[in-house]
C-alpha positions in Angstrom: 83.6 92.7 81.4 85.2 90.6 84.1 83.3 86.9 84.7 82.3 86.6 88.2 82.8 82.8 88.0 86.0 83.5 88.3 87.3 83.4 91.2 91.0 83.5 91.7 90.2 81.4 94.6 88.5 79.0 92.6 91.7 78.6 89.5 94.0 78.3 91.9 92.1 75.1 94.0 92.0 74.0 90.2 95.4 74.4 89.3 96.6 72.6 92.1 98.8 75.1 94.0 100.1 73.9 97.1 99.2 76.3 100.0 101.7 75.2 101.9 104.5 77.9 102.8 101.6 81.1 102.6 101.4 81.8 106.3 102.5 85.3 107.4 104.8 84.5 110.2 103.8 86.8 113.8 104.7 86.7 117.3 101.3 88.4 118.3 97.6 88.9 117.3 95.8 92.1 117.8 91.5 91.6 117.2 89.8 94.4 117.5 85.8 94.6 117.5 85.8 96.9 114.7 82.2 97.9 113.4 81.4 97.1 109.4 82.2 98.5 106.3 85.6 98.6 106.2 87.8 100.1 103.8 90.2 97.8 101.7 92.8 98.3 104.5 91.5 98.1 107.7 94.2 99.9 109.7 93.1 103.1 107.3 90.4 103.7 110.4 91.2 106.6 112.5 89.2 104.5 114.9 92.6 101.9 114.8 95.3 104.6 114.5 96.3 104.2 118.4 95.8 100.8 118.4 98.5 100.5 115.5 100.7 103.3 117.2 101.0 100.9 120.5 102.0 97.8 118.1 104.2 99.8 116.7 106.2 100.9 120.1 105.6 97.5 121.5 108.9 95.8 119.6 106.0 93.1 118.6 106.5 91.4 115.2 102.2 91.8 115.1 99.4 92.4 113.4 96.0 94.0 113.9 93.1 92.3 112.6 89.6 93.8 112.6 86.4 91.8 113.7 83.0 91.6 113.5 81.2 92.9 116.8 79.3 90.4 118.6 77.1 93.3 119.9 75.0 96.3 118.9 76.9 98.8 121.9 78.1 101.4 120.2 81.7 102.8 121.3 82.7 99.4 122.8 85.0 97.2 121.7 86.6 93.9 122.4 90.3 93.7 122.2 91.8 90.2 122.0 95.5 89.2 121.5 97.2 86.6 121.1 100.9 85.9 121.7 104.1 83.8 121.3 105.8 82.7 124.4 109.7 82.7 124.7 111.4 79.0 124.0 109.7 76.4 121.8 106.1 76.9 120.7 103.2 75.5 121.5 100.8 77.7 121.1 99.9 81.3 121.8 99.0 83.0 125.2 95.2 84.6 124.8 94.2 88.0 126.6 91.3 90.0 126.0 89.8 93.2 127.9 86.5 95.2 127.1 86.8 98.9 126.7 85.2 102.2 125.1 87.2 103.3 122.0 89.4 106.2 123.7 91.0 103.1 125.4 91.9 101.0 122.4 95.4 102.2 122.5 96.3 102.0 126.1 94.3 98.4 126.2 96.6 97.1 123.5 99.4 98.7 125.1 98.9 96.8 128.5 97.9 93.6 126.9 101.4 93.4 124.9 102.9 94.2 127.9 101.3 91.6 130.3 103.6 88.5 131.7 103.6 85.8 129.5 103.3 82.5 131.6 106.3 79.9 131.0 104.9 77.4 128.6 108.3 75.2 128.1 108.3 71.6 128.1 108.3 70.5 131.3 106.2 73.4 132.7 103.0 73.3 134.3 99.8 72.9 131.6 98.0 75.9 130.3 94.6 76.6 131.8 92.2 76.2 129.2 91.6 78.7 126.2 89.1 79.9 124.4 89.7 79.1 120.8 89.4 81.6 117.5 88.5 80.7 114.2 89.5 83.7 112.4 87.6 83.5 109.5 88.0 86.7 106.5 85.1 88.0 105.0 86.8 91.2 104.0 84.5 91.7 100.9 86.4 95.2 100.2 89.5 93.6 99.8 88.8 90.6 97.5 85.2 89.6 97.0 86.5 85.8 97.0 86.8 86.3 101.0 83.4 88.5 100.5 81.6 85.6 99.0 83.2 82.1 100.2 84.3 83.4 103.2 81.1 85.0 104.3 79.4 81.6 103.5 81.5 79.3 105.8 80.7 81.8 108.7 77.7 81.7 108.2 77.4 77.4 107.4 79.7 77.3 110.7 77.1 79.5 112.7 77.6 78.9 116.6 77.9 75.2 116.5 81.1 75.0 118.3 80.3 78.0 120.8 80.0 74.8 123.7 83.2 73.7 122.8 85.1 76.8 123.9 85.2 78.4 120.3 84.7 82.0 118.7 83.9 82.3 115.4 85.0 85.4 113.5 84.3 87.2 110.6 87.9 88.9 110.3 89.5 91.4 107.9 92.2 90.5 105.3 94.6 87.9 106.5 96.4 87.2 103.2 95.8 84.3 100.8 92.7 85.6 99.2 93.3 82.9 96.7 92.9 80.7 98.7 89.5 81.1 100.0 87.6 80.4 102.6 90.8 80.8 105.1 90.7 80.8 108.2 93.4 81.4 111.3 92.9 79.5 114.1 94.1 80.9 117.4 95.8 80.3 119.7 97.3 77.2 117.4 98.5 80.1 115.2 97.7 77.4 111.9 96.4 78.6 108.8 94.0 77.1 106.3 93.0 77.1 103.1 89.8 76.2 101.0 88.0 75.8 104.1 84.2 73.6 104.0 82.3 73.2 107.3 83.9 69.3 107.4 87.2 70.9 107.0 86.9 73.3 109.8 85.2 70.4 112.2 88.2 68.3 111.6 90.6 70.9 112.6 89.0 72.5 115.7 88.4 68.7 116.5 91.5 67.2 115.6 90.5 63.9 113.8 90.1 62.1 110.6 91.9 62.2 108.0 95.3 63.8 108.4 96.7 64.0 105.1 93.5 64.8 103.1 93.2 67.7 106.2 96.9 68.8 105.2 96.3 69.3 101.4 94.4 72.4 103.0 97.0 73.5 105.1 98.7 76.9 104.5 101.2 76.6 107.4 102.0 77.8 111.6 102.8 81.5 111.6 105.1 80.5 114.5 107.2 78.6 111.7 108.8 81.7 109.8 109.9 80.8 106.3 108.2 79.1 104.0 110.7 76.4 102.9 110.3 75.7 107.3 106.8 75.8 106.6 106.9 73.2 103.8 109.5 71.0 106.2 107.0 71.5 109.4 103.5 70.1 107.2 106.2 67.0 106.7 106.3 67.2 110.8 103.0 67.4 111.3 101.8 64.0 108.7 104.3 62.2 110.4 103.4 62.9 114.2 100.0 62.6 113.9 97.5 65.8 116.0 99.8 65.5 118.4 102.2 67.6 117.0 100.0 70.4 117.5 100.3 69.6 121.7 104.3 69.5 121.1 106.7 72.0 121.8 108.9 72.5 118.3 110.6 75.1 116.4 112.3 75.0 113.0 115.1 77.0 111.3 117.1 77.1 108.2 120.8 76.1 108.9 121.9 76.5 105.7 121.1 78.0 102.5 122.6 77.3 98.9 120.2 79.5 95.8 116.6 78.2 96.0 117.6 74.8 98.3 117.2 75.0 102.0 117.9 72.6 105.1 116.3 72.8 107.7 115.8 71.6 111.0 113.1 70.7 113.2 113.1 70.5 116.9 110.2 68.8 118.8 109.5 67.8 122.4 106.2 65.7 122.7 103.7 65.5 125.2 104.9 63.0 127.0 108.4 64.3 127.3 110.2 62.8 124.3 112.5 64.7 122.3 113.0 64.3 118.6 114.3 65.9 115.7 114.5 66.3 112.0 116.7 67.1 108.9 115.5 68.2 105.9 115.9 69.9 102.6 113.7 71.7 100.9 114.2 73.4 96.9 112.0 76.2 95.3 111.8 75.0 92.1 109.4 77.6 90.2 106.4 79.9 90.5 103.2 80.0 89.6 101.2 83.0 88.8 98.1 84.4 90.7 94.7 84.8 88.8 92.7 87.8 88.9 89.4 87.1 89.8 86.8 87.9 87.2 89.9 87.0 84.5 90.9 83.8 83.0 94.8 83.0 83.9 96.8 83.3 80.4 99.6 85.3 81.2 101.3 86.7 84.5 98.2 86.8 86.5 98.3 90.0 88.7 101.9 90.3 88.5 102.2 88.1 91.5 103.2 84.8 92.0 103.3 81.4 94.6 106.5 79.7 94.8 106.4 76.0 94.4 108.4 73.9 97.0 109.6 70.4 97.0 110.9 68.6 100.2 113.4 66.6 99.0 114.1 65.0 101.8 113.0 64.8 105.5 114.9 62.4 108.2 114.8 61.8 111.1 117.9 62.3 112.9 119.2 63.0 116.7 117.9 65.6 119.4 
């Protein structure tokens, strides 16, 4: 009989995995108000099938998520999404429209397709946004997000609604085992382990930055995860700020498991920088099964384990 203590979220915090490099990498959100239970996959739901059709033709490297409603009017729905602007990234471009369900498809259609505003450096600032903290509860999927998840949006409650943010319960984002998690939108960042503390010094963007970072999965607008590992180097070293900054990383070369990479930034104030670094895989670690003590190969996954070997800075 499996042992509900457990949790695969729970070895893995103990084990000491490093999150860092888990963040699926997209160019767009799709949120869709999409009335509980769900099945294990959410885009099973004939109710998303022309919501996923109109990704699909869209050329968008996106996802669909489903949420919680926020209201008890049957056949309504709010559609949100979130995307990534041409250039360096800063953060994504929010959209959202209210419609009745035979206009999921054609809302998400026209909301891909909307203008993006320019959002280099240099260009005007962004009006302010509403803020998402994408939080998964998707019991059906892994009852670590059922449990732990479920209790953080519940501890986080509507405390920050005056600050401009929405809290969701979300379906599966990845990284069960690393639960609570939580996206926040439109930062695109991903966290792991989440506590209400944790979440307050995120959406607020103070105290301490590297015990905040131990929690940090990575930017879906950063790709790979040997960037990802590079970026969280960024990011220490920069201070918040970095998350007001226009960057981009890449590999430029690649030899086995080590990686260089480089990191672009221009700053708030108009300052450019840059950085070299390289970054080795050097092993795996398996993923537990929750309800199962880790001996062997877990669930026949497995977390690769990074090491930044070395991180300069060097010229724009």
């Amino acid at each position: 009989m499996a042992n509900l203590e457990l949790r695969c979220a729970s070895q893995t915090l103990e084990r000491g995995i490093d999150p860092t490099g888990t963040a699926p990498a997209y160019d767009a959100y799709v949120l869709v108000e999409v009335p509980l239970p769900w099945p294990a996959a959410v885009t099973d739901l004939p109710l998303l099938a022309d919501v996923v059709r109109a990704i699909d033709a869209s050329g968008w490297n996106a996802t669909v998520l489903g949420v919680v409603p926020e209201h008890d009017e049957p056949g309504v729905h709010q559609v949100v999404v979130h995307r990534r602007p041409p250039g360096l990234f800063r953060r994504f471009q929010r959209a959202e429209r209210r419609v009745v369900t035979a206009e999921l498809g054609a809302a998400t259609e026209a909301l891909l397709a909307a203008a993006l505003v320019p959002d280099g450096p240099g260009s005007a600032p962004a009006p302010a946004s509403t803020t998402d903290l994408l939080v998964c509860t998707h019991g059906r999927r892994d009852r670590c997000c059922g449990s732990f998840g479920t209790n953080l949006h519940t501890a986080v409650g509507a405390r920050h609604v005056r600050s401009g943010v929405r809290s969701w319960r979300v379906s599966h984002t990845g990284g069960h085992r690393f639960a609570p998690t939580a996206i926040v939108l439109p930062d695109g960042n991903l966290w792991a382990w989440l506590d209400v503390d944790l979440v307050d010094a995120v959406l607020h963007r103070r105290g301490d930055l590297d015990a905040v970072l131990a929690h940090y999965r990575g930017s879906s607008a950063m790709g790979s995860p040997p960037v990802q590992v590079a970026e969280r180097e960024a990011f220490r070293r920069e201070g918040w700020a970095w998350l007001d900054s226009h960057r981009a990383g890449s590999v430029v070369e690649r030899d086995g498991d080590r990686f260089e990479i480089r990191l672009e930034v221009v700053r708030p104030e108009g300052s450019a920088g840059a950085y070299a670094a390289t970054v080795e895989r050097t092993g795996t670690a398996p993923q537990p099964i929750c309800g199962e003590l880790l001996t062997g190969e877990g669930n026949g996954k497995s977390d690769s384990i990074w090491s930044l070997t070395r991180f300069d800075p060097v010229d724009p």
